[in-house]
ZADO-332814 format. One line per 4 residues: number of its first residue (from 1); for each residue x, y, z of N, C-alpha, C. Coordinates in Angstrom, 2 decimals. Atoms other than C-alpha are relative to their C-alpha. Layout:
BEGIN
NUM> X:Y:Z:X:Y:Z:X:Y:Z  ...
This chain:
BEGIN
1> -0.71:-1.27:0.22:-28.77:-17.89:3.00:-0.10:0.90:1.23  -0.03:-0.64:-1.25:-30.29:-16.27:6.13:0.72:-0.21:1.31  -1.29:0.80:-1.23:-28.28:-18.47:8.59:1.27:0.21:-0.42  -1.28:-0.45:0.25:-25.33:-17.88:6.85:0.34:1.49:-0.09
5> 0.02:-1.63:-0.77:-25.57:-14.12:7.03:0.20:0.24:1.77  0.23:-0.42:-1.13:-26.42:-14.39:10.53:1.64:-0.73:0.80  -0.81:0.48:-0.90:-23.64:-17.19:11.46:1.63:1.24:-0.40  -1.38:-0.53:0.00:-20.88:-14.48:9.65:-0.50:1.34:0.60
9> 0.25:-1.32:-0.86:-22.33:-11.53:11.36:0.72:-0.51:1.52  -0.15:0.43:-1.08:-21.94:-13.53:14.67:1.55:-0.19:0.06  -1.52:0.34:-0.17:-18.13:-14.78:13.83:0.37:1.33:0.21  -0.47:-1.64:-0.30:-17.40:-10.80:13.14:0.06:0.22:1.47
13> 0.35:-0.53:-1.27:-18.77:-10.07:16.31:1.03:-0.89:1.05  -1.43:0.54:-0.84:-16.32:-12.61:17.85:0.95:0.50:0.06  -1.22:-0.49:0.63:-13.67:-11.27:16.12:0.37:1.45:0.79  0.31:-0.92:-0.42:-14.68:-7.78:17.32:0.01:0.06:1.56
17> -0.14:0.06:-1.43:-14.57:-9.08:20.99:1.43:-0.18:0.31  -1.37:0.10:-0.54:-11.05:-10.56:20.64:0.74:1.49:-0.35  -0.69:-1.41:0.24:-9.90:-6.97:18.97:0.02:1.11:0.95  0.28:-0.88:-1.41:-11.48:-5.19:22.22:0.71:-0.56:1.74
21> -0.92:0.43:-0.80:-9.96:-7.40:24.49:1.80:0.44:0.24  -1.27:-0.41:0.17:-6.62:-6.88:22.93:0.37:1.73:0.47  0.13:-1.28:-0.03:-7.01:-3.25:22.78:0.20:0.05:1.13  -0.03:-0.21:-1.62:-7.77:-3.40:26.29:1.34:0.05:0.87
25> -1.84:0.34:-0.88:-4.41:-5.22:27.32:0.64:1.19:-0.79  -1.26:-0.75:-0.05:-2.41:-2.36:25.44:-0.27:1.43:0.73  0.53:-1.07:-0.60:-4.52:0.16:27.08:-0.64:1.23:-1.00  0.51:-0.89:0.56:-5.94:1.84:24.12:-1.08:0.26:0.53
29> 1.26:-0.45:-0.30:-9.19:1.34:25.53:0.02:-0.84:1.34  0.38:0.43:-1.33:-10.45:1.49:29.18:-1.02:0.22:0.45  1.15:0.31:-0.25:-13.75:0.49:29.90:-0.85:0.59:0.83  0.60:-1.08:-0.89:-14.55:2.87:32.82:0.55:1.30:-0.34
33> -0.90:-1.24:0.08:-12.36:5.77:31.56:-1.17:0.77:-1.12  0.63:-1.08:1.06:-14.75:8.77:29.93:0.57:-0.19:-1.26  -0.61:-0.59:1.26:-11.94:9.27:27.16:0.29:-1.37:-0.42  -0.42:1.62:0.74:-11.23:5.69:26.36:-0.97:-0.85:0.55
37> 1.40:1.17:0.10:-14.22:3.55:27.11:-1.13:0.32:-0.74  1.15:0.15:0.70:-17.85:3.06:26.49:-0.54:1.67:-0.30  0.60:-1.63:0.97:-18.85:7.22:25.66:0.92:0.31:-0.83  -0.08:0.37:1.33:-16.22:6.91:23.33:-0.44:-0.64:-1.05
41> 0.14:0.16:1.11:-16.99:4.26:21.66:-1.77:-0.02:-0.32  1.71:-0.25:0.54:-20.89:5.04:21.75:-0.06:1.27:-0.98  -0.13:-1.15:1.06:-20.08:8.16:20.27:0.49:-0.47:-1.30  -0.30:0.13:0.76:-17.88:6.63:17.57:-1.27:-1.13:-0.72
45> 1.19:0.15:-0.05:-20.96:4.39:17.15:-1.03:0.49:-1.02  1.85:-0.07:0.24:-24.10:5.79:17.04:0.36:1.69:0.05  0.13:-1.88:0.55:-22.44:10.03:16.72:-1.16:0.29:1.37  0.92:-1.04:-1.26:-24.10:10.64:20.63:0.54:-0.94:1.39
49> -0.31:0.09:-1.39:-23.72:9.56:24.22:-0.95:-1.13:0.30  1.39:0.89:-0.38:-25.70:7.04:26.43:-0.18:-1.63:-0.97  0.16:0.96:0.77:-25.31:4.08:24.20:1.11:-1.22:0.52  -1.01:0.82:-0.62:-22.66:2.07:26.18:-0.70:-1.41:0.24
53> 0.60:0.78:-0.02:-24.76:-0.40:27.60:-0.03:-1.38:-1.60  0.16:0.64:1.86:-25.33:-1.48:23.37:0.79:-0.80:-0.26  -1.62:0.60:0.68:-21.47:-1.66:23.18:0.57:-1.40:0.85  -0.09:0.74:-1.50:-21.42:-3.98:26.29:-0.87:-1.72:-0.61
57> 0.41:1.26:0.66:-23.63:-6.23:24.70:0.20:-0.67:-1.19  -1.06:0.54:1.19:-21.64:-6.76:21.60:1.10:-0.72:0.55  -1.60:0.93:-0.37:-18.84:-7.84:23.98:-0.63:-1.26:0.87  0.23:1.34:-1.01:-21.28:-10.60:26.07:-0.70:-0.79:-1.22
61> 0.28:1.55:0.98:-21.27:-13.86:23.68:-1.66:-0.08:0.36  1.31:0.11:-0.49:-24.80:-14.41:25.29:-1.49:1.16:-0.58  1.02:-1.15:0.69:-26.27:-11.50:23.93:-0.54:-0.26:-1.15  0.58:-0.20:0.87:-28.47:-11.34:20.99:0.68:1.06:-1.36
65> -0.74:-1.39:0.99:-26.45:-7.91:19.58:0.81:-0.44:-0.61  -1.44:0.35:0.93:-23.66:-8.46:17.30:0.03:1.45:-1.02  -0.02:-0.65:0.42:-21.94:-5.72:16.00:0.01:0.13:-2.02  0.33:0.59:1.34:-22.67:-4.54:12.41:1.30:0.61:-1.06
69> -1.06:-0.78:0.59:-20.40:-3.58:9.26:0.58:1.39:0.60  -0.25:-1.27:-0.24:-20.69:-0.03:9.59:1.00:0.07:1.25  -0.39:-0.07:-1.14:-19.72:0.07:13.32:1.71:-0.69:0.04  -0.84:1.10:0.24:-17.09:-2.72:12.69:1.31:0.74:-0.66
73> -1.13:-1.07:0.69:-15.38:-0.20:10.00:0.41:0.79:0.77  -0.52:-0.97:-0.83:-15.43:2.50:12.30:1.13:-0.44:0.91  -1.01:0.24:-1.37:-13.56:0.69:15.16:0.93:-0.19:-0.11  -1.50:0.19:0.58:-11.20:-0.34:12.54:0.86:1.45:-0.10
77> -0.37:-0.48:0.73:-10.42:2.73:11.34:0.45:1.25:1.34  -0.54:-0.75:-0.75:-10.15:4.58:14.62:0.96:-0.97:1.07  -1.12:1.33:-0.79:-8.13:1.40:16.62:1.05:-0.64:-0.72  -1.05:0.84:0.99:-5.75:0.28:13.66:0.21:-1.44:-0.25
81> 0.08:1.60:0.21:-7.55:-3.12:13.58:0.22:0.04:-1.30  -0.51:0.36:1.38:-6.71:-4.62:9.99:-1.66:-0.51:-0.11  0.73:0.13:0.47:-9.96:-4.17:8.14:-0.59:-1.86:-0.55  0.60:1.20:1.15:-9.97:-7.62:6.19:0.22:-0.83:1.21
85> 0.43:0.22:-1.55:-9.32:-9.09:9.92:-1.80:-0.19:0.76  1.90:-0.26:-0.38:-12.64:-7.92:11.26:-1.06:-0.43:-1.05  1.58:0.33:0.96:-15.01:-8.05:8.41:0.20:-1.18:-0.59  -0.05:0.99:0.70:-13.94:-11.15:6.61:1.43:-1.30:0.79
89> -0.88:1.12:-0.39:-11.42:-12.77:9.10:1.18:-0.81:-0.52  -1.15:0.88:0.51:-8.64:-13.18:7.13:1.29:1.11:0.23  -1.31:-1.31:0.02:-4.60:-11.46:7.61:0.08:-0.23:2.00  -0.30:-0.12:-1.79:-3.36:-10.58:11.44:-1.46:0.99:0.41
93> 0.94:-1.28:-0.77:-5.51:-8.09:13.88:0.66:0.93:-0.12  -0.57:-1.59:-0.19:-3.46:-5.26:13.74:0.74:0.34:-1.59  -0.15:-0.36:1.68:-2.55:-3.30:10.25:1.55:-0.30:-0.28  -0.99:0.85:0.89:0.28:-5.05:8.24:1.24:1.14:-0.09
97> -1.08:-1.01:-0.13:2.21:-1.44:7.84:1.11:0.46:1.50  -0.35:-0.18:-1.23:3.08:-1.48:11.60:1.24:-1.35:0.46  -0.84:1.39:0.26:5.17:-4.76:10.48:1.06:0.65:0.49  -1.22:-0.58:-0.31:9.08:-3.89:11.66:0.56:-0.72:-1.21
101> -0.15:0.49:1.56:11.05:-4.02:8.53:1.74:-0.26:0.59  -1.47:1.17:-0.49:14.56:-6.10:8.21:0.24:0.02:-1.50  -1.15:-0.58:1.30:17.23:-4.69:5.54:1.35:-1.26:-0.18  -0.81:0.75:0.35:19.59:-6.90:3.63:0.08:-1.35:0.64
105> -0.46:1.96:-0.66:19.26:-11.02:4.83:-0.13:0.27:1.63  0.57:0.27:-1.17:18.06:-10.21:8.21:-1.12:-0.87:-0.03  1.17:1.45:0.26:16.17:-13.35:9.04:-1.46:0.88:1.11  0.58:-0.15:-1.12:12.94:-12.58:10.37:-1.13:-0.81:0.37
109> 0.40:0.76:-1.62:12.24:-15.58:12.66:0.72:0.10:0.89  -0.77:-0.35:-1.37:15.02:-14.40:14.31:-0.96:1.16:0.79  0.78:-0.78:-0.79:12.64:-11.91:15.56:-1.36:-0.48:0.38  1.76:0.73:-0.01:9.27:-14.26:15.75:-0.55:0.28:-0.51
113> 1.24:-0.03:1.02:7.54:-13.46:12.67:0.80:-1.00:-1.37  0.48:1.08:1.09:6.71:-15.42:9.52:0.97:0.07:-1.26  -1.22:-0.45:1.43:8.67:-15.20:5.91:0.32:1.03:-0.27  -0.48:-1.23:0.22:11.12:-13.10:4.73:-0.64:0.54:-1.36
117> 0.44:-0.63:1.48:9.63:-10.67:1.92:1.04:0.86:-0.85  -1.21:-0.99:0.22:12.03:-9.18:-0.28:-0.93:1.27:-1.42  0.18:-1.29:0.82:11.28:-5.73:-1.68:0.52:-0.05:-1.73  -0.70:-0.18:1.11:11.86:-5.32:-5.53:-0.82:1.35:-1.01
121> 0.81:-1.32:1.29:10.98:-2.75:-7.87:-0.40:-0.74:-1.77  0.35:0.91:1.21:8.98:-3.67:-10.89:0.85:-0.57:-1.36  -0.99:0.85:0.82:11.79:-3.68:-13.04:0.53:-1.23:-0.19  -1.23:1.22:-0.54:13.65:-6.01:-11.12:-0.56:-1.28:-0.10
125> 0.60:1.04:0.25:10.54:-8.25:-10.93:0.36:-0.44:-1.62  0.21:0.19:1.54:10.26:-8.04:-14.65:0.86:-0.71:-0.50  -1.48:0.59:0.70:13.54:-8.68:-15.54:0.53:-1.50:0.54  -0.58:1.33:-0.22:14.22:-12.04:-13.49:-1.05:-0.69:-0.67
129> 0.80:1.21:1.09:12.39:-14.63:-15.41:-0.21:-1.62:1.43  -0.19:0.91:-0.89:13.66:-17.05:-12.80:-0.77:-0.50:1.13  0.20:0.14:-0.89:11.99:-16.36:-9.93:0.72:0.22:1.57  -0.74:-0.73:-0.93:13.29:-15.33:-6.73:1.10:-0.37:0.57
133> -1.32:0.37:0.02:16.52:-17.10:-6.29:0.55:0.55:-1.02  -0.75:-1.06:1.19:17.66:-15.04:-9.41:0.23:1.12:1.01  -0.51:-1.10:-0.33:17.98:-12.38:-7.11:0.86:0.53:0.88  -0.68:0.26:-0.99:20.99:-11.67:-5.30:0.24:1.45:0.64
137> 0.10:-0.97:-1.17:20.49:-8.44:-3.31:-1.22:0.45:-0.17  1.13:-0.38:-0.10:17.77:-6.95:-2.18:-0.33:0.44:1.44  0.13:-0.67:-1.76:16.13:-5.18:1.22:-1.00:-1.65:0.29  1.13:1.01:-0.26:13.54:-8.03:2.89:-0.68:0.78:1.43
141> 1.06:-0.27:-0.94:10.88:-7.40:5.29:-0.49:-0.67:0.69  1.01:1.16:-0.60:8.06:-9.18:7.52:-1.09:0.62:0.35  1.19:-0.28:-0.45:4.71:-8.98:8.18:-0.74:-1.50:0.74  1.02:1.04:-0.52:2.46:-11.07:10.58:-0.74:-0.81:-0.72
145> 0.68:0.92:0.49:0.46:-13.67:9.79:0.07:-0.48:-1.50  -0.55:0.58:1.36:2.04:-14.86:6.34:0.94:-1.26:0.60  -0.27:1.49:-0.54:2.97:-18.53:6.51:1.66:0.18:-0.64  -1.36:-0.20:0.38:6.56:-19.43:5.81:0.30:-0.41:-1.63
149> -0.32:0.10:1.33:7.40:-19.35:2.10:0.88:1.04:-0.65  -1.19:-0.63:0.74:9.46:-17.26:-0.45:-0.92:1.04:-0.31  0.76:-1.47:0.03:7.38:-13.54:-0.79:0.83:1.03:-1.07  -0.91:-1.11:0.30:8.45:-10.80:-3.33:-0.98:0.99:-0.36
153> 1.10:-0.58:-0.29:6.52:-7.71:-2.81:0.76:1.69:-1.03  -0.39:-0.97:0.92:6.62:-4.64:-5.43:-0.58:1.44:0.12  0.84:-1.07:-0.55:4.93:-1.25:-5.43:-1.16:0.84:-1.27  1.07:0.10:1.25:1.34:-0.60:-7.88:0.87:0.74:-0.87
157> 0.00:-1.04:0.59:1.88:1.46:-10.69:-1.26:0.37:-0.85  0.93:-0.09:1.18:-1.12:3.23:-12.64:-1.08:-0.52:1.24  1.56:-0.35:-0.86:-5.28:3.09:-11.65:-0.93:-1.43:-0.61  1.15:1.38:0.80:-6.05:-0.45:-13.50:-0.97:-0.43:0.76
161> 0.07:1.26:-1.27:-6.72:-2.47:-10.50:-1.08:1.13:0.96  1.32:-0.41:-1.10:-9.24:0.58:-8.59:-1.54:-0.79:-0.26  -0.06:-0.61:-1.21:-10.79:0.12:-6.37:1.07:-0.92:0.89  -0.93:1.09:-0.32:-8.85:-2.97:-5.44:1.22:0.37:0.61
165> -1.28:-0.17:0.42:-5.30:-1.62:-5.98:-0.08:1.28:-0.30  -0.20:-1.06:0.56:-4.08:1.81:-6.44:1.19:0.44:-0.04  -1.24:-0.09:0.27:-1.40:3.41:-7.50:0.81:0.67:1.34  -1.00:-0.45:-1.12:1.79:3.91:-4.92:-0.44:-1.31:1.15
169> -0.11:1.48:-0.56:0.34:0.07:-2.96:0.46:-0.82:0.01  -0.67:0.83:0.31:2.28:-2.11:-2.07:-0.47:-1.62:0.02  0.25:1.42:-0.50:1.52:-5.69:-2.97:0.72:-0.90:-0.03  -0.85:1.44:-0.20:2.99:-9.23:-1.64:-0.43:-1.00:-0.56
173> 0.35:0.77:1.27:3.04:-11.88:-4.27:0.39:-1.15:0.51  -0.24:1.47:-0.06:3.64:-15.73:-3.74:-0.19:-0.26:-1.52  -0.06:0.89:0.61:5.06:-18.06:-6.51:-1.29:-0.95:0.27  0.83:1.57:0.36:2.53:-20.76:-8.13:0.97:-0.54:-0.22
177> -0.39:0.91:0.85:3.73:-24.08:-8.73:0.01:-0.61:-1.86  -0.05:0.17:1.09:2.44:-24.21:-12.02:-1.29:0.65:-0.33  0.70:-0.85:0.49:0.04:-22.09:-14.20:-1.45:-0.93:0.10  1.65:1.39:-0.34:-2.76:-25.00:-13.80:-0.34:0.56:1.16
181> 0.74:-0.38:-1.91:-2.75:-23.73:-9.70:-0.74:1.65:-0.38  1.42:-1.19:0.44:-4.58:-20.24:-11.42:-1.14:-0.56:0.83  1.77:0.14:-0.61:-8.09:-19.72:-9.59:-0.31:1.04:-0.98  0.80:-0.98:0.13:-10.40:-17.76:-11.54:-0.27:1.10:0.42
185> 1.00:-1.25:-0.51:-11.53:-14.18:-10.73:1.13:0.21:1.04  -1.15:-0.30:-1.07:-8.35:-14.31:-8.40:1.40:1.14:-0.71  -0.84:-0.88:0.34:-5.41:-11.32:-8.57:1.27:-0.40:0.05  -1.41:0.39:0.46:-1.92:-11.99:-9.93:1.01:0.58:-0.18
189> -0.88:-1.04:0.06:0.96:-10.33:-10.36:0.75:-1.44:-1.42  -0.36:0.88:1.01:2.20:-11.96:-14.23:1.05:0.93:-1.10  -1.18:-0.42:0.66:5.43:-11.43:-16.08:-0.13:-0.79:-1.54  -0.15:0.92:1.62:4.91:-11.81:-20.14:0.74:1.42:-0.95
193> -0.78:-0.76:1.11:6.34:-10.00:-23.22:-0.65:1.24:0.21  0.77:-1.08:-0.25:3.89:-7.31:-22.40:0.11:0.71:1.42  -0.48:-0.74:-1.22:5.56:-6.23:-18.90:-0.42:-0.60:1.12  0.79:0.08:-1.38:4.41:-6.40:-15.44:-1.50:0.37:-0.01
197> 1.15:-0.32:-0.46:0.81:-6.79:-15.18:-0.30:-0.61:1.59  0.58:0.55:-1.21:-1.49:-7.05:-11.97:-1.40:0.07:-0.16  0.90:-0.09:0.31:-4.70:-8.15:-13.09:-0.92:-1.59:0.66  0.99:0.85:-0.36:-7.86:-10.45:-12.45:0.35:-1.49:-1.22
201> 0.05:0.47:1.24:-7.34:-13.59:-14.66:-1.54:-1.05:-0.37  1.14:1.41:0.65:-9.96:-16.22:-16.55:0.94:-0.78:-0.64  -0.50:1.00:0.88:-8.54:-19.21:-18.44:-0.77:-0.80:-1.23  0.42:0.29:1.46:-9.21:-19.93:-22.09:0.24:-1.24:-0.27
205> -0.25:1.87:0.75:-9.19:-23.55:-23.25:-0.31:0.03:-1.43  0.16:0.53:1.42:-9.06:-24.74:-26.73:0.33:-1.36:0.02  0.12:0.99:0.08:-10.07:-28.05:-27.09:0.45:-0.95:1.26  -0.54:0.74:-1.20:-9.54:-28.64:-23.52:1.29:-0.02:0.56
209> -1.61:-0.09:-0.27:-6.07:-27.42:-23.43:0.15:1.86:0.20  0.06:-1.18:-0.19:-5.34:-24.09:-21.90:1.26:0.34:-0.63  -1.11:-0.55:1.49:-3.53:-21.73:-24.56:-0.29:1.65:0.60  -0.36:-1.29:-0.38:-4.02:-18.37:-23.43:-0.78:0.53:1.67
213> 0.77:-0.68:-1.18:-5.02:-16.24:-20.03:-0.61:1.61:-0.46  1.18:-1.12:0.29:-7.87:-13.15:-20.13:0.65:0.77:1.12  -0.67:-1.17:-0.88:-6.38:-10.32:-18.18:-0.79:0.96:0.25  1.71:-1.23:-0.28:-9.34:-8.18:-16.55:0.42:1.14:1.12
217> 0.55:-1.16:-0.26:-9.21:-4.83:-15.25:-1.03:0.20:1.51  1.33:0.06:-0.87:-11.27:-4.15:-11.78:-0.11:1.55:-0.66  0.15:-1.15:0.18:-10.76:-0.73:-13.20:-0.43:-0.23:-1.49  0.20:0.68:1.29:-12.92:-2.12:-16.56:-0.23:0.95:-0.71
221> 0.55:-1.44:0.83:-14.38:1.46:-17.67:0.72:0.50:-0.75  -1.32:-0.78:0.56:-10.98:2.55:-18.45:0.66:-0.77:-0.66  -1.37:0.85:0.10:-9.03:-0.26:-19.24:-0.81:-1.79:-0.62  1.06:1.16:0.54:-10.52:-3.11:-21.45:1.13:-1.36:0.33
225> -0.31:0.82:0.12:-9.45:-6.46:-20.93:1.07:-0.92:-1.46  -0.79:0.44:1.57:-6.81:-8.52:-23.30:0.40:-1.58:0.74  -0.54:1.31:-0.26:-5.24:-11.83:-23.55:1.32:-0.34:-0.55  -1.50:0.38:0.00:-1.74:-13.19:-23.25:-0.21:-1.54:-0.49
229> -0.31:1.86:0.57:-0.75:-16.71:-24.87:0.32:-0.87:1.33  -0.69:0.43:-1.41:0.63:-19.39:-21.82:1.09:0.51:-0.77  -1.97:0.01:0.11:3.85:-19.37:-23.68:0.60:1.09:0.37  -0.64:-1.66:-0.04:4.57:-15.65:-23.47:0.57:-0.32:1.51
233> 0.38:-0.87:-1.20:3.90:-15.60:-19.84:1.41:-1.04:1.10  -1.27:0.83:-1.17:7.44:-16.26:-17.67:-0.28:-0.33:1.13  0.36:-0.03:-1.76:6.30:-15.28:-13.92:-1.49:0.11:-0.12  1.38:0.04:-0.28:2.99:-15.70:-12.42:0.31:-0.05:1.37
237> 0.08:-0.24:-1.94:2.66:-14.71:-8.48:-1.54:0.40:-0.09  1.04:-0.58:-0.53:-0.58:-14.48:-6.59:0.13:0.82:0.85  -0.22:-1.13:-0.75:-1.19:-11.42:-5.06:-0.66:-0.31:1.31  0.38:0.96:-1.04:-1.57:-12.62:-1.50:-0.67:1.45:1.20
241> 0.02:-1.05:-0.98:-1.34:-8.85:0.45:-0.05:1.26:-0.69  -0.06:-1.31:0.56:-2.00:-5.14:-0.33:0.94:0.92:1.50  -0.03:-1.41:-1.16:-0.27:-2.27:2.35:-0.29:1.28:-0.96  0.54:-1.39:0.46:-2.13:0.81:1.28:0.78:1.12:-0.11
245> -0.83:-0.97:0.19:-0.16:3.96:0.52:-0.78:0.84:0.79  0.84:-1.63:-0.86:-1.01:7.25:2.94:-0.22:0.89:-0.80
């Protein structure tokens, strides 16, 4: 357990070198410059001066230092690295809202990014049963690092899903193949007689045959858990992306 702490502290800290690098090439940050180098970010840091050296050895592989959460958040949060990037290495480096967006059947690999996402409002989800060839207009979008597939991305409603999810977020959903590809403890976006939910699921078996899904709440205090039949349940998307609301 201790090696594995230490080897994902160490990947971070990789991660954290290629994000300073980058930075570098757009010129947010310049390494000898008072206002954009190391007494910035010692200040953002450690809240004082004189600590550069520290930051220096977070960026030489050879070093012993590796930077830690805390620090890690900060750099996100003042550089517009993409949080789940840095700390857990998953998504692009740079925040997902900074995506360039592409209205009505603009393809966008014509511009060099990944699948088209098409915007819908929960209704609209609700109401196709089909799946996303049922839908014949719509705006579409793109965001980095999403592989090429079929995306339909909606906008929260309501406080179920805090801290997770909140209301006015937008999340990007991917089609399952079939209600068997469910993971456990994983977030969904599921179309049954009971509306648009976006919840945590479990899977119920009876006699070895799955008959209904458990619909959980991260917001559980407020909001108790229930269960849907399979049959009810038309759409099932995994919730693959959040963009946060300002």
């Amino acid at each position: 357990m201790k090696n594995q702490k230490k080897e994902k502290r160490l990947a971070m800290n990789r991660r954290f070198i290629k994000a300073f690098k980058a930075l570098e090439e757009k010129g947010d940050i310049v390494p000898n410059s008072h206002d954009k180098g190391m007494t910035k970010l010692s200040l953002l840091f450690w809240d004082k001066k004189g600590n550069g050296h520290l930051v220096r050895a977070f960026l030489n592989p050879q070093s012993s230092r590796s930077i830690d959460f805390d620090k890690a958040s900060r750099f996100c949060e003042e550089f517009g690295v993409n949080k789940d990037y840095l700390l857990q290495g998953k998504g692009p480096m740079f925040g997902e809202e900074d995506a360039p967006a592409f209205a009505n059947g603009e393809l966008a690999s014509d511009y060099g990014y990944g699948s088209q996402i098409l915007y819908s409002s929960q209704a609209a989800f609700a109401s196709s049963a089909l799946g996303i060839d049922s839908y014949e207009e719509g705006q579409y979008f793109s965001l980095p690092g999403l592989s090429q597939g079929d995306y339909v991305a909606f906008t929260i409603s309501g406080d179920s899903m805090q801290p997770t999810l909140s209301n006015g977020d937008l999340v990007i959903c991917r089609p399952l193949e079939g209600i068997e590809k469910v993971q456990e403890n994983e977030v969904y976006a599921i179309v049954s007689s009971h509306g648009v939910q976006v919840k945590r699921i479990q899977k119920v078996l009876n006699k070895g045959r799955l008959t209904h899904l458990k619909l959980i709440s991260d917001n559980y205090l407020e909001h108790d858990p229930f269960m849907v039949e399979v049959a009810e349940v038309r759409k099932i998307m995994k919730v693959d992306r959040k963009v946060t609301a300002l």
